[in-house]
Steps between C-alpha positions, in 0.01 A plus 500: 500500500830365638814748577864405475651607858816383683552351849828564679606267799814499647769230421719287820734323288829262663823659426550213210148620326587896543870438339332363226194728463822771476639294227176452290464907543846543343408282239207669412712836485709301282244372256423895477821634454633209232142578282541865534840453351377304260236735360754800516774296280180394277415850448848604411549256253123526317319730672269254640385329837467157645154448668350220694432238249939569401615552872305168585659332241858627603461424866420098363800516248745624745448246758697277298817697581770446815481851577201539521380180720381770748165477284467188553470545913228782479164435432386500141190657533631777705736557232237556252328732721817735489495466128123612522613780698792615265254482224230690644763764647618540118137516311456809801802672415345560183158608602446842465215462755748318795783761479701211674887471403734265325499212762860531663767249649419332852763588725670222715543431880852582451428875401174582682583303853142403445309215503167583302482248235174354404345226296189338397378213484162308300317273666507208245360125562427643900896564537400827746327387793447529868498227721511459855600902551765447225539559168652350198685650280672365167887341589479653823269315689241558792561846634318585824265811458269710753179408328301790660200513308345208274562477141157600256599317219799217341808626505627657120814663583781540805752778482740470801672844563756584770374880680683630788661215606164230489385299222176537365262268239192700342273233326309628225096455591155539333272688737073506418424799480167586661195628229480837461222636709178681288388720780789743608370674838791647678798723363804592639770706393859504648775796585815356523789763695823512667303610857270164501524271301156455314158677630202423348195689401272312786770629780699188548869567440821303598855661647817469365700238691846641339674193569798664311496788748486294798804270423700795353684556831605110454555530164769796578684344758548175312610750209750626698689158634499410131683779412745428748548167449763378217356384133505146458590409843228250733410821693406678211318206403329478795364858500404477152280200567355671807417819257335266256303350770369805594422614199303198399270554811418831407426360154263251669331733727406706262353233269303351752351875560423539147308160523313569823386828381390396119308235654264689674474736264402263219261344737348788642293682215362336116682832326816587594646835345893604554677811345776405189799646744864555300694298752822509294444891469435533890837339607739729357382723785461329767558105434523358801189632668307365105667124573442497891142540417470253236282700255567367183467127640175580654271591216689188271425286801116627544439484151498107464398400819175721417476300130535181714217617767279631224515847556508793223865659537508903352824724454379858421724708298882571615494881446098524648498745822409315780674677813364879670131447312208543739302188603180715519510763269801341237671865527856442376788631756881543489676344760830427669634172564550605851081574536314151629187725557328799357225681464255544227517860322135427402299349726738544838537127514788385727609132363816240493701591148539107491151414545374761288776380230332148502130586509609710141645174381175335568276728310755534210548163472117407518446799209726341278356176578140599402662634171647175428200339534589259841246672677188616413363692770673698829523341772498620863764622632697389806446687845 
């Protein structure tokens, strides 16, 4: 069994190749926009919409006209690509199941004072590879790249997206899965918090680094000579770029966190066993603390990884009690936010509310697993 999965590396392009990796982004946003426009003044007229096969077939016919020669310079098949994505962003709209909106207007550079364009490209007749630590790209030519971990497979696609300043390429890869292991011997269920960041049923748990936290006193002062400094002018500028910069660390210390951490725990255990947490719920009160401590990109992260590794990834139920039950006894207790220990009513038991929170998510999630039939028999729990 073979997974899609994308590499990222990091794009070094001359000032010639990043001028025009900024033009074939606004070109892309301009494919979008002129099909969108398209589609809205075809609805209008007949209540109907243009879909790939049409918006294919209009991008060809409209080459043929002075005004728009632009098509001509961009890629083809990264044109098609944005027609793929209109169309798929319309057939959504209408899916009762997505609850996704009417696919809006792409603002430009002009309004935003942003440069986040994107585009992909398909790797046809080998036109997307890397050679020598560079790679090639269609009309734009050998790009060098930090190739920091090998490719698994051939190349299919290349989108090249500007974030925080630094161009990026994620190549679209087929991973081999490992076979899905028929004896299941150890079980471990996670607690994820704002005090640590995950602790596990076995007593292994992980801190939260709160990069956010840390770089908040930079984060301020940079703030402040922004505000100070007048809009438009090459201080202002300057700041701006510096706050961006910053920002994008963060971004990336976080993500490489989320990636150290899901690692080990898809490696560490052949049935893994999280809680369904409302994330989106959860940051209305306190949002920053929820997105310093990446939890919704943790169990997304953990989830494939342990598909790739072979392991048996669980979710028990969102509105299932898990915190202030009794590792010994399963007595149920109300507690405080502010409590990180108590004391059994029952059995006098004094325990970690964390640790007791993930040994309940272990024997939930291995109950419901013996009633879906994964498992057949208990298995012995963790020390």
């Amino acid at each position: 069994m073979k997974k899609t999965l994308r590499y990222n590396y990091r794009l070094k392009p001359t000032l010639e190749q990043e001028a025009k990796l900024v033009e074939f982004g606004s070109y892309a946003r301009g494919v979008w926009n002129l099909l969108l426009s398209e589609n809205m003044r075809r609805y209008q007229y007949d209540k109907t919409f243009l879909f790939y096969n049409e918006m294919a077939a209009l991008i060809k016919d409209l080459k043929q006209f002075e005004e728009f020669a632009w098509l001509k310079a961009f890629d083809s098949a990264a044109s098609q690509q944005v027609a793929r994505d209109l169309d798929a962003a319309l057939k959504n709209s209408f899916n009762k199941k997505r609850l996704q909106k009417f696919p809006t207007f792409k603002v430009s550079f002009k309004q935003k004072k942003r440069h986040d364009d994107s585009f992909r490209c398909v790797n046809n007749a080998n036109c997307i590879r890397i050679e020598k630590g560079a790679m090639s790209l269609p009309k734009i030519g050998k790009v060098p790249l930090v190739l920091h971990r090998k490719l698994a497979s051939a190349i299919k696609t290349a989108t090249i997206q500007m974030r925080h300043g630094k161009w990026y390429v994620s190549l679209t890869q087929e991973v081999k899965c490992k076979s899905a292991k028929k004896i299941l011997s150890t079980l471990i269920g996670y607690d994820i918090n704002s005090q640590l960041t995950v602790v596990g049923s076995n007593g292994w748990y992980v801190k939260n680094p709160k990069a956010f936290k840390k770089a908040s006193g930079k984060l301020k002062q940079i703030q402040v000579q922004l505000s100070r400094r007048k809009k438009g002018s090459n201080r202002w500028h300057k700041t701006k770029s510096r706050l961006n910069t910053l920002h994008g660390k963060i971004s990336r210390q976080r993500l490489a966190f989320a990636h150290e951490i899901s690692c080990t725990i898809a490696k560490s255990s052949d049935i893994i066993v999280f809680e369904d947490l409302n994330v989106k719920g959860m940051q209305q009160f306190n949002g920053a603390m929820v997105n310093d401590n990446v939890m919704g990109m943790l169990t997304e992260l953990v989830k494939y990884k342990a598909e790739v590794n072979g392991a048996v990834y669980h979710e028990i139920g969102r509105y299932v009690k898990s915190s202030g039950i009794c590792s010994c006894c399963t007595h149920e207790h109300k507690l405080g936010l502010g409590i990180r220990e108590f004391e059994c009513e029952k059995c006098g038991l004094v325990q970690c509310r964390d640790l007791a929170a993930a040994k309940s998510v272990a024997n939930t999630g291995e109950k419901e697993l013996i009633a879906n039939g994964i498992l057949v028999r208990a298995l012995p729990k963790s020390q």
